[in-house]
N, C-alpha and C positions, 0 to 999 in steps of 0.2 A: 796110703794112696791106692786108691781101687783106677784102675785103667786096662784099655782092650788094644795094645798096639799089636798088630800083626804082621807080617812080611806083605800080608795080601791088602793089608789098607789101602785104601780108595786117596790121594791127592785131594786134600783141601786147598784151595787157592787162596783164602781168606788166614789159614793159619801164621802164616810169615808175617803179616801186616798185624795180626792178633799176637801174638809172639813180641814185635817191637812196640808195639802198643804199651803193653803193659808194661814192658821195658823203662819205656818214657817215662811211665808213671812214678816208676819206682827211681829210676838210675836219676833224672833231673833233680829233681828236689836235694838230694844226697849230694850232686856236683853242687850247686849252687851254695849249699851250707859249708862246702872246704874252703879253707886258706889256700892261697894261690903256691904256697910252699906244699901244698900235697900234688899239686899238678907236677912238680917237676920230681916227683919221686922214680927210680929207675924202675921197673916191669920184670918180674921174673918170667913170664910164659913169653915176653919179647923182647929177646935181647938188642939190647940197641935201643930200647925206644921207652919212654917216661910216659907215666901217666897221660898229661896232653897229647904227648904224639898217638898216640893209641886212638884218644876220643879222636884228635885230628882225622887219622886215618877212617873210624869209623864213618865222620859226618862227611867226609867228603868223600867216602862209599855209594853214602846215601843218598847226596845228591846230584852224583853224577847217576845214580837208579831217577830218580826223579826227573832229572833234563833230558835223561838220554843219552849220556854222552859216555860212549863207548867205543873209541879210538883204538887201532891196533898196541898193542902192550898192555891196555886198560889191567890194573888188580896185580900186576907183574912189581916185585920188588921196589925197582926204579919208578915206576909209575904211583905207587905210593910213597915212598920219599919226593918224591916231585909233591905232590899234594900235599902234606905236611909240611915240606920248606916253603909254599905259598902261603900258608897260615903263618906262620914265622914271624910278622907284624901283628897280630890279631890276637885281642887277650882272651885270656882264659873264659872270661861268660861269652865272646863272641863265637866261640869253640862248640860252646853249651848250649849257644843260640842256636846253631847250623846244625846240631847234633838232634836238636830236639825238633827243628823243621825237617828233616831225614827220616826221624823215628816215627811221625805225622803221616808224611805224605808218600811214602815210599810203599807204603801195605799194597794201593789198588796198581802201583805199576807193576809190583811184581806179580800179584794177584792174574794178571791180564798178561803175562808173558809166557805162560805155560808149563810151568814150571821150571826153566831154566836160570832163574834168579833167585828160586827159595833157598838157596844156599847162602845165600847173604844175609836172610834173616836169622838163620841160625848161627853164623860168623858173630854178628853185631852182637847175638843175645852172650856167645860165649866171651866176644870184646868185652863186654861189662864185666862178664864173672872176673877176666882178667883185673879189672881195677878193684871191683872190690878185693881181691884178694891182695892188692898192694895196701890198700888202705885198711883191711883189718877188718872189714865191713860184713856181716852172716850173707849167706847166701851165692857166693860165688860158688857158679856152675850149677845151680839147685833155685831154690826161692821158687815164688809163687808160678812163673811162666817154666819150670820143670817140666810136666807134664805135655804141655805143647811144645819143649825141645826135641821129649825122647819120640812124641809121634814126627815131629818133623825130622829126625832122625832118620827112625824107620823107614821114612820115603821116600826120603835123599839116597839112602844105601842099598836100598830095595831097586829106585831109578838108576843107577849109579853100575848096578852089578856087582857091588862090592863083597868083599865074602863074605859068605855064611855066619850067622854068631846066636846062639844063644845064653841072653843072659837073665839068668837071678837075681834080678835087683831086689833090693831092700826093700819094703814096705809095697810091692806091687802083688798082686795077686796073680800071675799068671808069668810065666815068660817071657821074656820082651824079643823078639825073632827080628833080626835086624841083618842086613845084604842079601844079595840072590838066594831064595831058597831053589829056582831050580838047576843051579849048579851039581855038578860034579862031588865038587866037595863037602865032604864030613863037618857040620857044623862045627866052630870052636865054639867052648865055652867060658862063660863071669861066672861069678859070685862075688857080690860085693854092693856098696851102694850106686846110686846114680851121680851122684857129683863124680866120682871117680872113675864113671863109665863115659860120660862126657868129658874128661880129661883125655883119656885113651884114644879117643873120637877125635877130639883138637889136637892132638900133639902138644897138651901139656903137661908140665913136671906130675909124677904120680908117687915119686919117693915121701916113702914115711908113710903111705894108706895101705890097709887092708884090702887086699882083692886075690881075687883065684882066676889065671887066665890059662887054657888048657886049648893046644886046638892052632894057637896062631903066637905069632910076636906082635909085640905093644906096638912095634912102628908099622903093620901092618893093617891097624885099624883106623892109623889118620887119615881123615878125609879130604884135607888142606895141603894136605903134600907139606 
């Protein structure tokens, strides 16, 4: 994988909508080919919550980006279980339906917000890795829209102020410089692949991978609190 992500990248507005795009492409097809006994599998990156609850949570992410509808507590715990218990009557392809008009039309609202929403495109993309990785499925946290996580990465963490990091990722040519470089502090450092660097990122299980983290603690790279 040859790519040029810098701390100093320029915000693409189209990247989050191009990110769940591809997403759609891949992740639909895949839900629609399961038995409804894989929706109710439990979720290791979220405790509490099954396969459907996860897409639940996702699509009604999304189209609360799409209406507009951002209400005080919006994305807060309770506010996502609220949304998931209103799906509660609704089967599993109505889930997939709402899931996949979210992953459509949600690109040009975030695109047009200023970047204060791009973090949801990269939520949704690491939501799917979550499933597939219940389901057994290649590609969680990785697969073909990789490359547009790790730059949306970079400028979510770079906007954000987040700290410093330099990593070595597998297969990339150059460094990948991700949070405030004009901070204070002494970059930490990766070594390791990207799926596992986007775990560290989400706040999901890293036990059992190779990686070299020097510089900081694993809970101080989540970006989702």
């Amino acid at each position: 994988m040859t790519t040029d992500m810098t701390a100093d990248a320029v915000r693409d507005p189209d990247l989050p909508g191009r990110l769940l795009a591809g997403e759609r492409d891949a992740l639909i097809p895949l839900l629609r080919s399961r038995p409804d006994a894989d929706f109710a599998l439990p979720t290791r990156a979220c405790p509490g919550w099954s396969v459907r609850d996860v897409l639940a949570h996702c699509s009604s992410a999304l189209i609360r980006v799409v209406e507009g509808r951002f209400e005080k507590g919006v994305f807060s715990p309770e506010s996502n279980d609220r949304d998931i218990a209103e799906r509660a009557d609704w089967t599993n392809q109505q889930v997939v339906d709402e899931l996949e008009r979210g992953m459509t039309e949600a690109g040009p609202v975030i695109a047009g917000a200023g970047g204060v929403l791009d973090i949801i495109g990269l939520g949704e993309w690491v939501h799917a890795g979550d499933v597939r990785d219940v389901l057994g499925e290649p590609g969680a946290y990785a697969g073909a829209g990789l490359p547009d996580a790790l730059a949306l990465l970079a400028v979510t963490t770079r906007e954000r102020g987040h700290l410093p990091l330099h990593a070595d990722v597998d297969d990339l040519d150059e460094p990948l410089r991700l949070g405030d470089a004009a901070g204070d502090r002494t970059p930490a450092r990766y070594i390791g692949d990207a799926a596992t660097l986007v775990r560290l990122y989400s706040g999901r299980p890293v036990e059992g991978r190779a990686y070299e983290l020097a510089g900081a603690e694993a809970k101080e790279l989540n970006i989702f609190g």
